[in-house]
PDB file of the backbone (N, CA, C, O) and the ligand in Angstrom, with CONECT records:
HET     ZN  A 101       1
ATOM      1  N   UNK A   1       3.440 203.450 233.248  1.00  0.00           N
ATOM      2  CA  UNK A   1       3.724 202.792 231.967  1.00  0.00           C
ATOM      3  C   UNK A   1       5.096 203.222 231.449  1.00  0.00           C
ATOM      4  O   UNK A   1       5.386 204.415 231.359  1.00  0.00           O
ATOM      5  N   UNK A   2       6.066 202.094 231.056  1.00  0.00           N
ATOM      6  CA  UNK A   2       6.959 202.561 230.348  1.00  0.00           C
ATOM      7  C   UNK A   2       6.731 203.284 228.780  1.00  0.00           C
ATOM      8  O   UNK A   2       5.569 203.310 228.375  1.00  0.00           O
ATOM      9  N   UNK A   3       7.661 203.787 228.020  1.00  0.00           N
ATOM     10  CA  UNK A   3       7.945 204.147 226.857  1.00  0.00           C
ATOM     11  C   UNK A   3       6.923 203.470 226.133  1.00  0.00           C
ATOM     12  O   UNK A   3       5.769 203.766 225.823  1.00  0.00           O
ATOM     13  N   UNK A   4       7.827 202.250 225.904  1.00  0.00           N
ATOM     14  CA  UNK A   4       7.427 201.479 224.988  1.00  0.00           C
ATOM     15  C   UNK A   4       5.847 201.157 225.086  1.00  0.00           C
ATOM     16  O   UNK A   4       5.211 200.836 224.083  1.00  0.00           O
ATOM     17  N   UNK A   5       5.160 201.282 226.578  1.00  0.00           N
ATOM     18  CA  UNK A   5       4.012 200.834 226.425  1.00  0.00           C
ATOM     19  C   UNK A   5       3.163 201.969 226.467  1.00  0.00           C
ATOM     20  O   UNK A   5       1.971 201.683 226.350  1.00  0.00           O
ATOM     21  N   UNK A   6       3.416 203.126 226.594  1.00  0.00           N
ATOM     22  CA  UNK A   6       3.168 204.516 226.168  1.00  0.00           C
ATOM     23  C   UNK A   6       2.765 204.293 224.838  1.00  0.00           C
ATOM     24  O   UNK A   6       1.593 204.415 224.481  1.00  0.00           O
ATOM     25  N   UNK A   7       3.808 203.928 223.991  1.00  0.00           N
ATOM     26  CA  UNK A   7       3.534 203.848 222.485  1.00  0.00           C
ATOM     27  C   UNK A   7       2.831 203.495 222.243  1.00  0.00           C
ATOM     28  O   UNK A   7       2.038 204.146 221.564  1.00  0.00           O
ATOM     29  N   UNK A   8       2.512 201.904 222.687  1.00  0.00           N
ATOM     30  CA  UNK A   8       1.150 201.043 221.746  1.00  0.00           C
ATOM     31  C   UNK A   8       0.496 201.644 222.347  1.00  0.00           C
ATOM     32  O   UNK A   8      -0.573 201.364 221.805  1.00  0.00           O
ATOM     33  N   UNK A   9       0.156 202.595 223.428  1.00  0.00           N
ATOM     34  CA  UNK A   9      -1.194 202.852 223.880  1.00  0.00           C
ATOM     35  C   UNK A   9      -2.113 203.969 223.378  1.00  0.00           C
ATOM     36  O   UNK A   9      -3.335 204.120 223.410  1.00  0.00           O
ATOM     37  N   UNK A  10      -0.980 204.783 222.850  1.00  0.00           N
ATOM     38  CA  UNK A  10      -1.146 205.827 221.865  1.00  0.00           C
ATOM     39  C   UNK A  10      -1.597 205.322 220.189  1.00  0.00           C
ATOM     40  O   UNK A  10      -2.341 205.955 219.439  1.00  0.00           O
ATOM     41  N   UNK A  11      -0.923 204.044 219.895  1.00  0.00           N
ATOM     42  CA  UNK A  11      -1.293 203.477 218.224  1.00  0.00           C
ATOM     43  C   UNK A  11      -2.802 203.149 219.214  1.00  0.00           C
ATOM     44  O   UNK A  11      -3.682 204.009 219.181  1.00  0.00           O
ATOM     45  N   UNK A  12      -2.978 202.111 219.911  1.00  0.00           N
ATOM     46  CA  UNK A  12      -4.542 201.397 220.519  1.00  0.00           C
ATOM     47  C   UNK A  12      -5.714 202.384 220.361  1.00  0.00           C
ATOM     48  O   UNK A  12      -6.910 202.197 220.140  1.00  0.00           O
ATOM     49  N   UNK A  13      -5.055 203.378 220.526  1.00  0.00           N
ATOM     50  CA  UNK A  13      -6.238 204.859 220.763  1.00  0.00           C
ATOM     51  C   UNK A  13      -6.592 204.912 219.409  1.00  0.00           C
ATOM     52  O   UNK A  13      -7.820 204.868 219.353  1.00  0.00           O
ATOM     53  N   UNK A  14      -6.059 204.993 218.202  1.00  0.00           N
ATOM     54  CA  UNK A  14      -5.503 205.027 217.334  1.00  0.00           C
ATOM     55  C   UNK A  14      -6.825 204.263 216.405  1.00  0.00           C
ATOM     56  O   UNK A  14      -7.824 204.589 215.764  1.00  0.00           O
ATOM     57  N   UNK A  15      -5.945 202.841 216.893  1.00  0.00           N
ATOM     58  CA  UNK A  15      -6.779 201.588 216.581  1.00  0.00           C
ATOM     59  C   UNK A  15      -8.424 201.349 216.974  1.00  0.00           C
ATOM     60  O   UNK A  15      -9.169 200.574 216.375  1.00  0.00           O
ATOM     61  N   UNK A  16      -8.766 202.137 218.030  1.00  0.00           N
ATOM     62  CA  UNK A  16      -9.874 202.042 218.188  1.00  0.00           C
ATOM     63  C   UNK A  16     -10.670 202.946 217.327  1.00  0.00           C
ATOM     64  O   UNK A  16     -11.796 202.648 217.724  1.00  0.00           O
ATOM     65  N   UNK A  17     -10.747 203.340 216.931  1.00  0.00           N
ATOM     66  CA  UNK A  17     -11.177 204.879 216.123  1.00  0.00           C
ATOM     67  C   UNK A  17     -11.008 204.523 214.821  1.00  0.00           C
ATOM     68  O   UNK A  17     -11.174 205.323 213.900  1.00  0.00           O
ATOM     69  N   UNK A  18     -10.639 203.203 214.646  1.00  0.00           N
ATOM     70  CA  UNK A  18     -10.774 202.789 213.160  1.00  0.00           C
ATOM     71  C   UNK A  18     -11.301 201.253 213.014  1.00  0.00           C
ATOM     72  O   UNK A  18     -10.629 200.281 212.669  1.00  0.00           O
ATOM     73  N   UNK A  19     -12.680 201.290 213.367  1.00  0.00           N
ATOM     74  CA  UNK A  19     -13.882 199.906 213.566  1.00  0.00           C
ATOM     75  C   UNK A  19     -13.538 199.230 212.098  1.00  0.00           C
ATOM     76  O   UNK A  19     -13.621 198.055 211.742  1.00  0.00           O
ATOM     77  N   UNK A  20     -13.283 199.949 211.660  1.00  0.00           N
ATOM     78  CA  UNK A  20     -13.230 198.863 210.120  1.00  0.00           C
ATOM     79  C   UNK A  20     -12.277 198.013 210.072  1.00  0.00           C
ATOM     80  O   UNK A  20     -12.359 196.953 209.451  1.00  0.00           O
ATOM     81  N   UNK A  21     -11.137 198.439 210.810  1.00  0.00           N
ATOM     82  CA  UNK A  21     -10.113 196.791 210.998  1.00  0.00           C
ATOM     83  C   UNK A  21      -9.997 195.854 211.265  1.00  0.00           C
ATOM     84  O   UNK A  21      -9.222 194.972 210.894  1.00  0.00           O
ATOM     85  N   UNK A  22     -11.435 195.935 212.582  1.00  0.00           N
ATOM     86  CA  UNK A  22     -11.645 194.667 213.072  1.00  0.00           C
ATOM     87  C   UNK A  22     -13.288 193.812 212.668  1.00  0.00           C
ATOM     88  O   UNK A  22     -14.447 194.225 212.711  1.00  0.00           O
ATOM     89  N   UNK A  23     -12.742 192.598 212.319  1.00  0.00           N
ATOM     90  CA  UNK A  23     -13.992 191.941 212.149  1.00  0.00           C
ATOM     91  C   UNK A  23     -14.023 190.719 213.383  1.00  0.00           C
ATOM     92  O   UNK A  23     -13.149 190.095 213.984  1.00  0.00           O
ATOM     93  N   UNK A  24     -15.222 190.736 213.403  1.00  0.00           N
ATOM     94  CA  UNK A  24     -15.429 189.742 214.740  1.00  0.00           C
ATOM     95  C   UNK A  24     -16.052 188.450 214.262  1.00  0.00           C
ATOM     96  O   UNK A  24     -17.188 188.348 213.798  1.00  0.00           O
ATOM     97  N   UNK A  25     -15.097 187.386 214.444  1.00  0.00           N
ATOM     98  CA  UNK A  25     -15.675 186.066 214.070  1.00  0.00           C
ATOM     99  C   UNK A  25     -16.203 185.438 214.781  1.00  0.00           C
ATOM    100  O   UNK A  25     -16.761 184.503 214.206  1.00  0.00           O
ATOM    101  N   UNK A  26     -16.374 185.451 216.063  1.00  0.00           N
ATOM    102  CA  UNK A  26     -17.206 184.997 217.221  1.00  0.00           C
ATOM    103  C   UNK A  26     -17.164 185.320 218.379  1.00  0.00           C
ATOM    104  O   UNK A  26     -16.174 185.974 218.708  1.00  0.00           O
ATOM    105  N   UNK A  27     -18.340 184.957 219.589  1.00  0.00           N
ATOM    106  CA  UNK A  27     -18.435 185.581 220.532  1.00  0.00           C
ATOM    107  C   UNK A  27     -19.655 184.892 221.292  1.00  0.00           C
ATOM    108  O   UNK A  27     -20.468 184.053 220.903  1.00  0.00           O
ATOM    109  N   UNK A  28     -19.468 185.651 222.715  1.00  0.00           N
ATOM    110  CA  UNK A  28     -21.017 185.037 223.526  1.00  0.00           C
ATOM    111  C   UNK A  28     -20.892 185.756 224.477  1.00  0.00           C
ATOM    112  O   UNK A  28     -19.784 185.886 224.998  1.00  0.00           O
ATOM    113  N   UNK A  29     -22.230 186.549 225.051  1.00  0.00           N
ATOM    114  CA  UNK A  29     -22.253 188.192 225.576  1.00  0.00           C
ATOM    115  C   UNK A  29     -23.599 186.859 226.371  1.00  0.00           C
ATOM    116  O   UNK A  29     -24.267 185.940 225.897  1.00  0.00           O
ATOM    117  N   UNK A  30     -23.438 187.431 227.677  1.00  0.00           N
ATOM    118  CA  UNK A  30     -24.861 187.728 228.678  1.00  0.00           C
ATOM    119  C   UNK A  30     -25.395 188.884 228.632  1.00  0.00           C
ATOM    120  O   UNK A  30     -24.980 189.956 229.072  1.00  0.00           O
ATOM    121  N   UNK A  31     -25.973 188.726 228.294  1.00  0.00           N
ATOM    122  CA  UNK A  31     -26.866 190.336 228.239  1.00  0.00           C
ATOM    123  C   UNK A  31     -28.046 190.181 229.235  1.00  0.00           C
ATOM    124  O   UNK A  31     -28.782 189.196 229.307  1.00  0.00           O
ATOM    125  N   UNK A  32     -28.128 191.542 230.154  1.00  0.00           N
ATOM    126  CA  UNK A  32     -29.399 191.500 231.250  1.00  0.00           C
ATOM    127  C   UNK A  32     -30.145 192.165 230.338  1.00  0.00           C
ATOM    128  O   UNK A  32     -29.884 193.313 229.978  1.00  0.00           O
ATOM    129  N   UNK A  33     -31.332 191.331 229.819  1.00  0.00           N
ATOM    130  CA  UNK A  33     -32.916 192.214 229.438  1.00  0.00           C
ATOM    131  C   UNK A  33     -33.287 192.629 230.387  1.00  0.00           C
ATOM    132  O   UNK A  33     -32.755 192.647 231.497  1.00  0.00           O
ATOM    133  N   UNK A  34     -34.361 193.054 230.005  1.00  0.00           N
ATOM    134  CA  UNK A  34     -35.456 193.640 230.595  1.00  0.00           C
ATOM    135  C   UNK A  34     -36.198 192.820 231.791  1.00  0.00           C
ATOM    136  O   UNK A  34     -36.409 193.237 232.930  1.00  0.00           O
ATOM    137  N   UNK A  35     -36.556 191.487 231.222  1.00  0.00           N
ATOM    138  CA  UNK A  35     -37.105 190.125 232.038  1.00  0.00           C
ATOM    139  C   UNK A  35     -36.378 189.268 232.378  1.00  0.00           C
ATOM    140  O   UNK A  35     -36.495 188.625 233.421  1.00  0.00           O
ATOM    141  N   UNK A  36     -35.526 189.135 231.553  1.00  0.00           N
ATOM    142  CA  UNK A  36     -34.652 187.675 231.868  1.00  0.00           C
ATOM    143  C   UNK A  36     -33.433 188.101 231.187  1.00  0.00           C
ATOM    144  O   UNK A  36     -33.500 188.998 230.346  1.00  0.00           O
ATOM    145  N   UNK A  37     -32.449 187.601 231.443  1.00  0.00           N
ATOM    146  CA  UNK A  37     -30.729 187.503 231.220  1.00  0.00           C
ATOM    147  C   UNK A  37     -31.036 186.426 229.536  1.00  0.00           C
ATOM    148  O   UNK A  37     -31.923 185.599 229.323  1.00  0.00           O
ATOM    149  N   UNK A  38     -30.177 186.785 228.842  1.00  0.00           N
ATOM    150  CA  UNK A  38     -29.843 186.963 227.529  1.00  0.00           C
ATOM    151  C   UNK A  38     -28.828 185.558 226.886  1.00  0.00           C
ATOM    152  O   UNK A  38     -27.769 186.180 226.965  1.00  0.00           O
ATOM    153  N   UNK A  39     -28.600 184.833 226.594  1.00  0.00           N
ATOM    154  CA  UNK A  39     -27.049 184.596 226.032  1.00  0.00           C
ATOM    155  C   UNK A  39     -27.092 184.582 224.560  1.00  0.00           C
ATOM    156  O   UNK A  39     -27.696 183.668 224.000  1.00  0.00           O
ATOM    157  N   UNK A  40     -26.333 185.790 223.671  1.00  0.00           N
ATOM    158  CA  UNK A  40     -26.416 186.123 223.020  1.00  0.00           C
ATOM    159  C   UNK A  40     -24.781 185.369 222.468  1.00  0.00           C
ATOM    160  O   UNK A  40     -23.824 185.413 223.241  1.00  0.00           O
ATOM    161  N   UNK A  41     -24.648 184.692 221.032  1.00  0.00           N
ATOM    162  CA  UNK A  41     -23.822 184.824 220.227  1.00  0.00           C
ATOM    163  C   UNK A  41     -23.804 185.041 218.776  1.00  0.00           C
ATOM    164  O   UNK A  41     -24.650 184.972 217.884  1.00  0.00           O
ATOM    165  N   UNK A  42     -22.639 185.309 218.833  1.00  0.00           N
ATOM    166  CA  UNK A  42     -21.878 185.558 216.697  1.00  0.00           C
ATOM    167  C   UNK A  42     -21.239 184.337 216.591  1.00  0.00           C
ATOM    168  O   UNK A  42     -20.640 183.632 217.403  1.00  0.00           O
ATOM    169  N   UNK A  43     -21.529 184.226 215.256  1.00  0.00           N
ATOM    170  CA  UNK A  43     -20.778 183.306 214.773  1.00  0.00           C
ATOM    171  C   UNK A  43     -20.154 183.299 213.376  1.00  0.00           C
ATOM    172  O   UNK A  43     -19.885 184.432 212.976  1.00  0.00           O
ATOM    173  N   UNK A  44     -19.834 182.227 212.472  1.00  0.00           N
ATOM    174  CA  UNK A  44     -19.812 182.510 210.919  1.00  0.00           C
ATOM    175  C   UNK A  44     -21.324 182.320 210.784  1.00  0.00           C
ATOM    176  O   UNK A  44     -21.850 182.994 209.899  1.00  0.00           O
ATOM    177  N   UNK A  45     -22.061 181.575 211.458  1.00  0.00           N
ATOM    178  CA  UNK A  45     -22.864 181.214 210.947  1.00  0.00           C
ATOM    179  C   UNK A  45     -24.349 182.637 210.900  1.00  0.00           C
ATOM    180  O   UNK A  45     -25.503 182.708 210.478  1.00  0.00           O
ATOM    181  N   UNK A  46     -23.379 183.515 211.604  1.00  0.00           N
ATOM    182  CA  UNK A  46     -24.878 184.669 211.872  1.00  0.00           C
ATOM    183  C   UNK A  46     -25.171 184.528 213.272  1.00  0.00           C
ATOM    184  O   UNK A  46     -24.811 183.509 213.861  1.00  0.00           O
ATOM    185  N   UNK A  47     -25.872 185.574 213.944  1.00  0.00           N
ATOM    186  CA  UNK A  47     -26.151 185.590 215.427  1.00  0.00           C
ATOM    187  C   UNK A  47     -27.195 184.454 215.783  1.00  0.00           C
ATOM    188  O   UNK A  47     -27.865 183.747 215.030  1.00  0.00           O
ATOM    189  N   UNK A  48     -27.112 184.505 217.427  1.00  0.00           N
ATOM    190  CA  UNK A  48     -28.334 183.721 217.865  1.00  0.00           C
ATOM    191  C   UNK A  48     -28.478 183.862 218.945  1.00  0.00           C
ATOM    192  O   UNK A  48     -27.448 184.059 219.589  1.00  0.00           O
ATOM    193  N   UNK A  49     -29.787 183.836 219.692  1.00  0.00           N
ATOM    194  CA  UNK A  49     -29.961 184.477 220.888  1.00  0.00           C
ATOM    195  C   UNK A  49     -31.202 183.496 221.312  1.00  0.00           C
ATOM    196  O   UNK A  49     -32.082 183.034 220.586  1.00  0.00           O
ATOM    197  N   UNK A  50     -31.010 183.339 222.598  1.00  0.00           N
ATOM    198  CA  UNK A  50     -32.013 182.428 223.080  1.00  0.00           C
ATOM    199  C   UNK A  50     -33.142 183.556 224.054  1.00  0.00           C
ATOM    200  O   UNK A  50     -33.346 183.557 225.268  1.00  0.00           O
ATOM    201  N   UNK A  51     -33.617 184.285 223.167  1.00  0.00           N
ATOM    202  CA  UNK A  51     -35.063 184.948 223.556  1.00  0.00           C
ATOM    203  C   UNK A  51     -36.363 184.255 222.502  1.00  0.00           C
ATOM    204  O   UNK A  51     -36.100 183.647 221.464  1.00  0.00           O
ATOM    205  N   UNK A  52     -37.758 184.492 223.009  1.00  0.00           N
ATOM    206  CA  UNK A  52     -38.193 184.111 222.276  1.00  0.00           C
ATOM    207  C   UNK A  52     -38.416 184.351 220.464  1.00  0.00           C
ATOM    208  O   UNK A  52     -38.540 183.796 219.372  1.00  0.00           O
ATOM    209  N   UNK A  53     -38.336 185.830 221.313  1.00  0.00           N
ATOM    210  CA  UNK A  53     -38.708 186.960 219.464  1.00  0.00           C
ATOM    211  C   UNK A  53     -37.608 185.988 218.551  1.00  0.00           C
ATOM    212  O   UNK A  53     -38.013 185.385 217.557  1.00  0.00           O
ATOM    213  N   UNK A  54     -36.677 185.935 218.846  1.00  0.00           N
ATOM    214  CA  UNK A  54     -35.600 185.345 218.066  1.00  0.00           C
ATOM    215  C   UNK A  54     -35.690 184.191 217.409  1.00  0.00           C
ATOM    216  O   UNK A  54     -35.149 184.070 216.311  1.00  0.00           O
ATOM    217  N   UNK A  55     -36.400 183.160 217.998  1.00  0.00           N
ATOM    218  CA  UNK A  55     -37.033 181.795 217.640  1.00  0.00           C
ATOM    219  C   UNK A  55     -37.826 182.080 216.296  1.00  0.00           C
ATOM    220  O   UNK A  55     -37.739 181.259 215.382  1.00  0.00           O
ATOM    221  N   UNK A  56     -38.580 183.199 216.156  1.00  0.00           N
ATOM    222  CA  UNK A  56     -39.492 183.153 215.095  1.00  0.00           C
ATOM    223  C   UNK A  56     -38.953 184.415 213.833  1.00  0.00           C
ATOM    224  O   UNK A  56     -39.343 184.770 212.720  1.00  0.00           O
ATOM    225  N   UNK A  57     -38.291 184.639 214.402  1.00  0.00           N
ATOM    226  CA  UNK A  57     -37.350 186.364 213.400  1.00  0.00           C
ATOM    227  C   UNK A  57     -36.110 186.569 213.248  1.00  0.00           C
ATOM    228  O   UNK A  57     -35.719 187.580 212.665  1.00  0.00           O
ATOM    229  N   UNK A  58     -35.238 185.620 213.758  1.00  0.00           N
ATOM    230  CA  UNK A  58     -33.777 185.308 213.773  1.00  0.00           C
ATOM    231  C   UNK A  58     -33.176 186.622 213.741  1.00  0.00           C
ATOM    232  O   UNK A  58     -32.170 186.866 213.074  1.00  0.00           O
ATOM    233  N   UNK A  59     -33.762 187.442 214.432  1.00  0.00           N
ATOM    234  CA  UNK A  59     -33.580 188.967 215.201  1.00  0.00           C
ATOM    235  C   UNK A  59     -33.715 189.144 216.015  1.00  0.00           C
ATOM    236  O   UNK A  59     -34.492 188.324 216.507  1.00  0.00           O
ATOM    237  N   UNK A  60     -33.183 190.335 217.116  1.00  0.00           N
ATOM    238  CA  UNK A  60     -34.196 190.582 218.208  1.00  0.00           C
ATOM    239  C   UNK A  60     -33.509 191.921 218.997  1.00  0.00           C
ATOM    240  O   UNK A  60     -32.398 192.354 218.690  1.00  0.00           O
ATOM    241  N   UNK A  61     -34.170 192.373 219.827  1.00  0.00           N
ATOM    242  CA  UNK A  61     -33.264 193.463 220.405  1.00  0.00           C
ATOM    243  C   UNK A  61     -31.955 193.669 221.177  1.00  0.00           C
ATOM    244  O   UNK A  61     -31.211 194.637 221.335  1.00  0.00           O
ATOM    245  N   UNK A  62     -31.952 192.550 221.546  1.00  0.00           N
ATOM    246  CA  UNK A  62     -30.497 191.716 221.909  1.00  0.00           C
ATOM    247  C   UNK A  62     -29.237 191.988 220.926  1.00  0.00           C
ATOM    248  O   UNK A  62     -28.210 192.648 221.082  1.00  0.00           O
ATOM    249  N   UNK A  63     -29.759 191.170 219.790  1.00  0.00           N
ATOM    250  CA  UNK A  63     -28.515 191.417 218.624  1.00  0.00           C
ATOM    251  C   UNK A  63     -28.673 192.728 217.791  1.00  0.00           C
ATOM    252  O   UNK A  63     -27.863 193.084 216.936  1.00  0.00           O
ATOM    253  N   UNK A  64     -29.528 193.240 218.052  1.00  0.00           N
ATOM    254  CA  UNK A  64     -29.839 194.732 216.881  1.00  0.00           C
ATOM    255  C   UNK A  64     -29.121 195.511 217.787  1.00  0.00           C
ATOM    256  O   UNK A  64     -28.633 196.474 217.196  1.00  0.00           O
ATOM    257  N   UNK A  65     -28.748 195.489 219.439  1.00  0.00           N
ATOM    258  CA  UNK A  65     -28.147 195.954 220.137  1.00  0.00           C
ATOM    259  C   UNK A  65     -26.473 196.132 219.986  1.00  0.00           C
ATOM    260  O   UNK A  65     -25.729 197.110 219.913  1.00  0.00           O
ATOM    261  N   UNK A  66     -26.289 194.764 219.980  1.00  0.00           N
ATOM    262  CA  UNK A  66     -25.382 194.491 219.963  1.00  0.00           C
ATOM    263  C   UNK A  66     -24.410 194.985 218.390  1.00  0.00           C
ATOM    264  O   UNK A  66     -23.304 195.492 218.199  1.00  0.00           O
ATOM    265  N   UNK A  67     -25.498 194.520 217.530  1.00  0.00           N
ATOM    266  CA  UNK A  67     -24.952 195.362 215.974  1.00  0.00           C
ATOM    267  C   UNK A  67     -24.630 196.576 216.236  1.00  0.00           C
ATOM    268  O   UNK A  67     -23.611 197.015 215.702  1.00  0.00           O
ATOM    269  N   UNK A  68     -25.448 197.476 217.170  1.00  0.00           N
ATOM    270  CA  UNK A  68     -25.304 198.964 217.056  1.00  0.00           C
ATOM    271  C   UNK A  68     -24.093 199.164 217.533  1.00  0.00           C
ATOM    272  O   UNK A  68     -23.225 199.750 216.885  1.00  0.00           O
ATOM    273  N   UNK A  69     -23.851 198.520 219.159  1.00  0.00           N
ATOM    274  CA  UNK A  69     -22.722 198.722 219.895  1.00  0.00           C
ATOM    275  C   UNK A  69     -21.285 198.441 218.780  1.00  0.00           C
ATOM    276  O   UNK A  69     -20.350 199.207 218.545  1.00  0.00           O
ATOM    277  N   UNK A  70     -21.558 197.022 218.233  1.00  0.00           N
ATOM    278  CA  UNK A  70     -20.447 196.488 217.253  1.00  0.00           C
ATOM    279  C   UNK A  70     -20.151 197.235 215.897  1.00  0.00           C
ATOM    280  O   UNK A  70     -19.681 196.634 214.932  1.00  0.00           O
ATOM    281  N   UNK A  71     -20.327 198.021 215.885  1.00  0.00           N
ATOM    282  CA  UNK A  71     -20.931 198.965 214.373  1.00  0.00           C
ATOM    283  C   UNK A  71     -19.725 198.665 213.878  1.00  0.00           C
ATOM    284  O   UNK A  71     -18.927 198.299 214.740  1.00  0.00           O
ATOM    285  N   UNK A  72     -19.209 198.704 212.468  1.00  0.00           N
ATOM    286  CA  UNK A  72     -18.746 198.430 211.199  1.00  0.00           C
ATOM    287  C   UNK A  72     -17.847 196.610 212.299  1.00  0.00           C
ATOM    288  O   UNK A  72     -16.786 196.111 211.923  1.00  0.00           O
ATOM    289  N   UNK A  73     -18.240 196.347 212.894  1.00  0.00           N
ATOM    290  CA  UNK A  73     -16.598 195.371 213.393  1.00  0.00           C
ATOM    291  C   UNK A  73     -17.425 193.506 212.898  1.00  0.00           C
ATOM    292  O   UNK A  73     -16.808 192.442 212.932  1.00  0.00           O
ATOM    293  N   UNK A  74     -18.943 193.701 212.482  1.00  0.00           N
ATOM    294  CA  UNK A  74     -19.497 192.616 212.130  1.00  0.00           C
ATOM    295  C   UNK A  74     -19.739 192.366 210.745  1.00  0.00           C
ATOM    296  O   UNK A  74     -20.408 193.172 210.098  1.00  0.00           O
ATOM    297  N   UNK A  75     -19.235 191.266 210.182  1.00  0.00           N
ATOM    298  CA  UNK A  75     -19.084 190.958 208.674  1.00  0.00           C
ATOM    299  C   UNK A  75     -20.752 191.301 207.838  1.00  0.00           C
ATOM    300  O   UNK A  75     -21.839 190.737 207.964  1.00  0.00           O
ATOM    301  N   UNK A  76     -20.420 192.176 207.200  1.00  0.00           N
ATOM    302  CA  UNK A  76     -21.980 192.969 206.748  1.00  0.00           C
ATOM    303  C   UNK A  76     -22.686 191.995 206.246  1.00  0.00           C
ATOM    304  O   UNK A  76     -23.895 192.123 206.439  1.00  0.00           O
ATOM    305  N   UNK A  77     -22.295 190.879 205.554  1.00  0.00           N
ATOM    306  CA  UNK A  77     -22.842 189.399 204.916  1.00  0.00           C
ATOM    307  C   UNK A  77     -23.931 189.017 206.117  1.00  0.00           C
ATOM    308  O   UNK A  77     -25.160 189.020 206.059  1.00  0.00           O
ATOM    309  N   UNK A  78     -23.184 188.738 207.055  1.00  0.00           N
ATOM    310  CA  UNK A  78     -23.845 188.271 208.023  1.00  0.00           C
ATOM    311  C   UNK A  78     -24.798 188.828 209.460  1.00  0.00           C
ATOM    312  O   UNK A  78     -25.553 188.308 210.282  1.00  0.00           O
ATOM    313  N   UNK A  79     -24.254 190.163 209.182  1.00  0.00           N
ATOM    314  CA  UNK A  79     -25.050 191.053 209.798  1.00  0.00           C
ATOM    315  C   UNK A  79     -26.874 191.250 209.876  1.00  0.00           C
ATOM    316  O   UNK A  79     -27.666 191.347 210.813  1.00  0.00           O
ATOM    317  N   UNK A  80     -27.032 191.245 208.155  1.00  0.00           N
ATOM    318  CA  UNK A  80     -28.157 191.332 207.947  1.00  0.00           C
ATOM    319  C   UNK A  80     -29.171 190.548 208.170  1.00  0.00           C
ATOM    320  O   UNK A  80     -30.304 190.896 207.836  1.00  0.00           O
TER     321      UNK A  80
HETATM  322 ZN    ZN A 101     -32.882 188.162 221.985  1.00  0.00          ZN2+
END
């Protein structure tokens, strides 16, 4: 790595270590369950996941996962 990219890599380190800067406006994760493969997304509109639990609780271990992994980087409005 040059200098210069020395630098940002040192602010990136930086940047990661501070979750509160980033908010995540969307996304779509495969996730391997347990039984079956996952497709999990964010949106504005709030998560959604095509497992069943999710159909009836607009939750599930998929996205409670994924909240944990994503910690402060998902808009708390919509988190819940
Ligand atoms: Zn799920």
């Amino acid at each position: 790595m040059d200098n210069g990219m020395i630098r940002k890599y040192e602010k990136a380190k930086l940047y990661a270590e501070e979750r509160e800067r980033i908010s995540i406006q969307s996304m779509a994760v495969s996730f391997d369950g347990k039984n079956n493969p996952h497709t999990v997304e964010f949106t504005n509109d709030g998560w959604k996941c095509d497992c069943h639990f999710f159909e009836t609780r607009n939750r599930c271990s998929h996205t409670m996962a994924l909240e944990i992994i994503l910690d402060q980087m998902i808009p708390e409005k919509v988190a819940q």
